[in-house]
N, C-alpha and C positions, 0 to 999 in steps of 0.2 A: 479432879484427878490429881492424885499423886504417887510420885512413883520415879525408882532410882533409874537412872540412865542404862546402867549396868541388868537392869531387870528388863527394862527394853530391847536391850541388844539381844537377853537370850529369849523373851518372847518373839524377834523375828527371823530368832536363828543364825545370830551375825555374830560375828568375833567382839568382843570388847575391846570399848575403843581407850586409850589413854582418856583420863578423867573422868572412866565411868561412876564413879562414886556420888557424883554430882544429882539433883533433884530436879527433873520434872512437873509443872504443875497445869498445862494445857497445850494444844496442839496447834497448829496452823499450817496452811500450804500457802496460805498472799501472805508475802514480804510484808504486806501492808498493815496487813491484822496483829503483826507481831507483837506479843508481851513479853514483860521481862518473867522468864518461869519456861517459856516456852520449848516445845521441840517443832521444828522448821522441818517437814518433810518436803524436798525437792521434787513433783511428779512432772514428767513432762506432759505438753498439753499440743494440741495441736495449731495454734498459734503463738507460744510460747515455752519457755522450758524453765522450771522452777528451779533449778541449777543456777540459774545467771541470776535469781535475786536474794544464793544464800548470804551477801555481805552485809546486804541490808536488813538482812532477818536477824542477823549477828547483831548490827548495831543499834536494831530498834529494841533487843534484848533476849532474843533467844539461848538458853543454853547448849542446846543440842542440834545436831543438822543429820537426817537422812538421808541419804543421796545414792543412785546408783552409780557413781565414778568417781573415784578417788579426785576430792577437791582440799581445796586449805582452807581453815577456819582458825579463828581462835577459841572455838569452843568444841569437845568431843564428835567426831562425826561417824556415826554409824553409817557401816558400808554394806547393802545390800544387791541382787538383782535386780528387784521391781518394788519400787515404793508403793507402786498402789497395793500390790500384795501384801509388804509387810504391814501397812496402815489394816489389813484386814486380821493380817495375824495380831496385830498387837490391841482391836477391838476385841478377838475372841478371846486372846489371854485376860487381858479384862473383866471381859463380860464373867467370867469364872469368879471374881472377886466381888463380884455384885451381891449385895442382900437383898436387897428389895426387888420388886415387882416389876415386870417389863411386860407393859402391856404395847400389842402390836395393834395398829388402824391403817388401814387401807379402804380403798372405794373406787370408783369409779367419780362420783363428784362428791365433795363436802368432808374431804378425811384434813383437810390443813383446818376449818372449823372447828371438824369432831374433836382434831386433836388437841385444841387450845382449850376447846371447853372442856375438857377431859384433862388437860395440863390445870387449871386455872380452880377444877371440882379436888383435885386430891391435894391441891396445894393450900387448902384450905384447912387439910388435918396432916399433913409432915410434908418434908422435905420431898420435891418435885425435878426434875432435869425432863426437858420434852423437847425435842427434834425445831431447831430454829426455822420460823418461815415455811418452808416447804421443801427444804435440804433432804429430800424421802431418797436419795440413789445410792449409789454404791462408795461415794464420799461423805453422804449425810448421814446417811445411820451408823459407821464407825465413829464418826463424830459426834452423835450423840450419844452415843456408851461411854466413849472415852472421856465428855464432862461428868458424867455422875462421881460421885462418890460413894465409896465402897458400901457406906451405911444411905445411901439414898432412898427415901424408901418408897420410891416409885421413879420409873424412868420411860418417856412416852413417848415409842418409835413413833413418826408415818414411817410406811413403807409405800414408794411410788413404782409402776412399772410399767414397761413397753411391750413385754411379751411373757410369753411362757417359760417358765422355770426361773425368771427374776426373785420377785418374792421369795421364792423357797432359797435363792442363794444367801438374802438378805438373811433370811430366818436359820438357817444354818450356821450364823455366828450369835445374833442376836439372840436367837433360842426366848422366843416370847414365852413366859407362864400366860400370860391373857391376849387374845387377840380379838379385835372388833371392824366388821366388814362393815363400810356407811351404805350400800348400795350396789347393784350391778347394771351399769348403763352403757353407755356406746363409745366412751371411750374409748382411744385404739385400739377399735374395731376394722383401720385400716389394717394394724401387722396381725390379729387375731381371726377376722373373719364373722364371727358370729358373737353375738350375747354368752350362747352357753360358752363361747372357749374363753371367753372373760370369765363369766364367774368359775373355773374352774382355774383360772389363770389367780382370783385372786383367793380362791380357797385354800391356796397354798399353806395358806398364815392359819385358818383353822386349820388342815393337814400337821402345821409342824407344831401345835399346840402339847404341852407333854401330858398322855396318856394316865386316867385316875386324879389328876389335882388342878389340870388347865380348864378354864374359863372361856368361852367363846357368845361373845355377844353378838347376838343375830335380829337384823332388821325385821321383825315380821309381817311388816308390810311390802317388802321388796317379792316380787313376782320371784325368785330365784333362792328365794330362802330354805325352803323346801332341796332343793337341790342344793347348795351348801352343805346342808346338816348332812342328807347322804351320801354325797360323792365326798365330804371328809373322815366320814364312819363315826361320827363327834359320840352319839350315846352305845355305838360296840365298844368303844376305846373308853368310854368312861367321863369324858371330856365335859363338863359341864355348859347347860345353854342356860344364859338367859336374855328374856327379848325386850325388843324395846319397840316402840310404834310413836309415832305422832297422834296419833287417833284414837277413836275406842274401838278398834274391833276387833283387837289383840285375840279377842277368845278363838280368831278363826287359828290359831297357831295350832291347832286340833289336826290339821290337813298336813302339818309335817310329820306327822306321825309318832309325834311325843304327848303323852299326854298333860293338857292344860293345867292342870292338879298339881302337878309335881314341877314345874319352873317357875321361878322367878320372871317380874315382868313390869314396865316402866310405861305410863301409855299420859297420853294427855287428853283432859275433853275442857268444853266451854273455851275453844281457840277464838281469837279474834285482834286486830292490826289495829293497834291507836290511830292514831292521824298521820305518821310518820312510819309508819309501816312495823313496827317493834308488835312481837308479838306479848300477848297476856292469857294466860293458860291454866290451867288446874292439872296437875300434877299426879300423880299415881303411883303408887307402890305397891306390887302383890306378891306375897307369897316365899319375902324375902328371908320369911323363919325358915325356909329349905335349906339355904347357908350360913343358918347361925347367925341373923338380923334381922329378929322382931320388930326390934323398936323403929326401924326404916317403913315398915308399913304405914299406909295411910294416903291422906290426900294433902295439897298445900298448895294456894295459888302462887305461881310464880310468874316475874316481867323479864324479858329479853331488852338487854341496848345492842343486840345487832336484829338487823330486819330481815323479814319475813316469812313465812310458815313453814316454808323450808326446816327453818334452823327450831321451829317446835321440835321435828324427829332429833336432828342433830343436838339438841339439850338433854332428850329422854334418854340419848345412847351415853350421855356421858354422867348424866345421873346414875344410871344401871350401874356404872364401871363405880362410881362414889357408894353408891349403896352395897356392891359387893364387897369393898376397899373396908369395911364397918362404919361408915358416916351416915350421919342421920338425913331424912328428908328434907329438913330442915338446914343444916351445914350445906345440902347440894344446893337449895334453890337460893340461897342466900349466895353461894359462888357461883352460881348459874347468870344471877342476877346484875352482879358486876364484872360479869367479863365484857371484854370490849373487841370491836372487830379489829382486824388486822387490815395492815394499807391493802387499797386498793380489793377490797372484798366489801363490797354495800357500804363502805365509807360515806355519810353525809355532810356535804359542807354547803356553805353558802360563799358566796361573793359578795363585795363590796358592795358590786349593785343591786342585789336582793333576787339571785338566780341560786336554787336550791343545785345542786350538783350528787348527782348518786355514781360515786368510782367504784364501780365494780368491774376493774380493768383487769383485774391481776389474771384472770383465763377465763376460759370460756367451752363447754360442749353442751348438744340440746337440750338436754338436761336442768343444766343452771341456767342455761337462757330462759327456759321454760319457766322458775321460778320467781328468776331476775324480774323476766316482768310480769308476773303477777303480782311481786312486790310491789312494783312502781305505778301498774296499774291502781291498784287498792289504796297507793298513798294520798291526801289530801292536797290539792295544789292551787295556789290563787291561779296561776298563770295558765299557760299550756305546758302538756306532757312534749318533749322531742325524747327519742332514743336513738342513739348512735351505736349500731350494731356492729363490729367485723368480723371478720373470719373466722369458724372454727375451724384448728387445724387437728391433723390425725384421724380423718376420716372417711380415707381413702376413697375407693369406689361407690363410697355413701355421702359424700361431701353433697353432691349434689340435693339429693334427695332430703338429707336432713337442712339443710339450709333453707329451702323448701317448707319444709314444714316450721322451722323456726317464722320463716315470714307472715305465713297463715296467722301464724298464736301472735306475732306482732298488729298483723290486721285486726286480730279482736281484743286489742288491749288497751283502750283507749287512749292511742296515740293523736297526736295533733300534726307533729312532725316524723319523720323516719329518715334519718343519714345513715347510708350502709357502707361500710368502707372497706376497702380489697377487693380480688378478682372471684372470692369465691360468694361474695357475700351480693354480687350481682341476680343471682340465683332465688336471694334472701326478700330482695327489691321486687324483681315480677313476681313470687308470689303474695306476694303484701298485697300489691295493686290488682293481681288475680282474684284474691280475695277479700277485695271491697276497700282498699286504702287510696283515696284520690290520689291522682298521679302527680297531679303538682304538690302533695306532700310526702314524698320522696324523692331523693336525691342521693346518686353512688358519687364516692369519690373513692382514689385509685391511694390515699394513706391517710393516716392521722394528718399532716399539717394541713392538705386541701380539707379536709372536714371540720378542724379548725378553726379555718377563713369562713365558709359556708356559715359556720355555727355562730362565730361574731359578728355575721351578717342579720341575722334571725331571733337570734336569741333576746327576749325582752326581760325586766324585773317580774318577780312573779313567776316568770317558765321555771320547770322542772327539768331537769337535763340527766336523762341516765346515759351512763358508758359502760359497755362491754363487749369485751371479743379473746381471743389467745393471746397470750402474753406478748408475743411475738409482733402482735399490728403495730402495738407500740398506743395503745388509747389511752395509756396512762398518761401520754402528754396533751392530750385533749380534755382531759380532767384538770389538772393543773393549770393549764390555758385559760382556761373559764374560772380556778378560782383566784389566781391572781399570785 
């Protein structure tokens, strides 16, 4: 981003301040993050107020400070009502300046994935800006508009949500030309209630796709896809599908009512896990002369460095997105092939003392557990399997029951150990041993440090140690514990 101080005060509606002439070159709200280039927006928080660290934002080099109360600076300080608002006004003015492509990803589980492979496939053929980490809220997607550059020629929202009408606020400034849904699963299913008020919760993003020239990449093996296509009206509006599968059985996309002939379509067969759980896949392209990308047709075996079958679909959805983008089969699986996982998602390390450690702490709902461990089940191990499960949270009056059945899929996963940790994940524990896991290989403990202690108890050279649970239990320090 670049951009005059003076152009910002009238994208947020605010008086010019004394030295607006002055240049902008990126944004922050932490004192901490500050660059010299920067503009310092002030929000207040509810343990904090970004007010009391404009001095420091000043001296670690900011040019500009937004604030809502007349403060002193030595640098121009734009004065408005509500920062977080104007931070919204000054993404849409923005987003107006953008050339290139803003494709939107949302899901239920696997869009911070979808999104890197899909960041990591276009960056392979021009310039890329994609949404850091998992900053998907109402701070992270202005922030990710606001780094592109006017001539970017791809910029790759997530969008995250809690409930209904989220999404659609996000999409209201961001205005995706492409948007792609990873799945509809039970995620906050506490504030929504049901599956279907999810996926219509995150159809949004197809909903707000623009009508005649937008792109909407559709899971066709998600149970829900069918119902996307039509509660977003995507072929009345003009809106273009095309689907992506892990599998071969793509042809059933017939049941959503499009016919198979006329989409585009990304599928994988001959799937299978090395020893470490990486998948190796044959690849698929069909049908891609629909939008003007012959030469993307075909087949090509491709290898994954992140683990598990899982991330087969999540590679095809963001091949789809490379192969619509005009990059060949070839350019995808070649950037397919070298992306790399992010912390704490199926990260593999070892220890010192020859203990394999799988950190998949960064979250957790039944879904990616359901995955998690079939990864780890499927992975090759001198030693014994333990899994240190905790808590999913946001799910509400279902907590119980899906915990439940997480433990089941742990009983038949060829676990040796099972550490369940928090109060919800007690639920996770009897039915493990309900269904068939000896009881003296399980053990609850009440957070990460006692599971910890337990696990430096047990753990030998050779064992395999997976982690995962909501970000929030805090497992990512029991991952680190074990590697040292």
């Amino acid at each position: 981003m670049r951009i005059s101080i003076s152009e910002i005060a009238s994208a947020v509606h605010a008086a010019q301040p004394n030295g607006a002439s002055g240049i902008v070159t990126g944004i922050t709200w932490d004192s901490r993050e500050a660059t010299p280039g920067d503009l310092y927006i002030a929000l207040p928080g509810e343990r904090v107020d970004g007010h009391d660290f404009i001095e420091g934002a000043v001296k670690a080099g900011a040019v500009c400070v937004m604030a809502m109360r007349d403060v002193s600076a030595d640098v121009p300080v734009i004065r408005v009502e509500d920062t977080s608002k104007a931070l919204v006004d000054l993404a849409t003015f923005w987003r107006g300046r953008l050339e290139g492509t803003v494709v939107g990803i949302t899901g239920s589980s696997g869009k911070t994935t979808t999104k890197n492979l899909v960041r990591d496939v276009l960056a392979a053929s021009g310039t890329v800006v994609a949404t850091i980490a998992n900053q998907n809220n109402e701070l992270g997607v202005p922030r990710t508009l606001l780094e592109a550059e006017t001539d970017t020629n791809a910029v790759v929202v997530e969008m995250g949500m809690r409930g209904s009408g989220q999404i659609a606020e996000l999409c209201a400034y961001a205005k995706p030309d492409w948007g792609l849904i990873t799945n509809v699963g039970e995620s906050h299913i506490e504030l929504l209630g049901s599956r279907e008020a999810i996926a219509h919760a995150k159809d949004e993003l197809f909903e707000a796709l623009p009508d005649g020239r937008g792109i909407a990449f559709v899971n066709a093996a998600d149970d829900y896809a069918a119902e996307l296509v039509s509660h977003a009206r995507l072929v009345e509006r003009g809106v273009r599908c095309v689907f992506f599968e892990g599998g071969d059985s793509w042809q059933e996309q017939d049941k959503l009512g499009i016919s198979a002939n006329a989409c585009p379509v990304v599928w994988a067969s001959d799937v299978f896990l090395d020893a470490e759980g990486r998948p190796m896949f044959i690849i698929h392209a069909d049908k891609f002369e629909s939008i003007g990308q012959p030469q993307a047709n075909g087949a090509m075996r491709c290898m994954l460095e992140l683990r598990g079958l899982h991330n087969v679909i999540n590679a095809c959805a963001a091949a789809a997105v490379g192969l619509s983008a005009g990059m060949t089969l070839e350019q995808c699986c070649e950037a397919l092939s070298a992306s790399l996982p992010e912390a704490g998602r199926q990260q593999v390390h070892r220890s010192a003392e020859g203990v394999t450690v799988v950190d998949d702490s960064y979250n957790a709902n039944p879904d990616s557990m359901k995955v998690s461990l079939a990864t780890f089940s499927a992975m090759d191990v001198d030693g014994r399997r333990i899994a240190v499960l905790g808590d999913m949270l946001e799910l509400g009056d279902f907590s119980q029951e899906c915990h439940e059945r997480v433990g089941f899929l742990a009983a038949s996963s060829n676990l040796d150990e099972l550490i369940c940790v928090g109060e919800l994940s007690r639920f996770l524990a009897v039915a493990a041993v309900r269904a068939g896991l000896a009881t003296d290989k399980v053990t609850t403990c009440a957070n990460a440090d006692e599971a910890l202690e337990v696990l430096r108890l047990v753990v030998q050279p050779g064992d395999a140690v997976l982690v995962k649970a909501s970000h929030s239990i805090g497992l990512s320090k029991v991952a680190k514990g074990l590697v040292g």
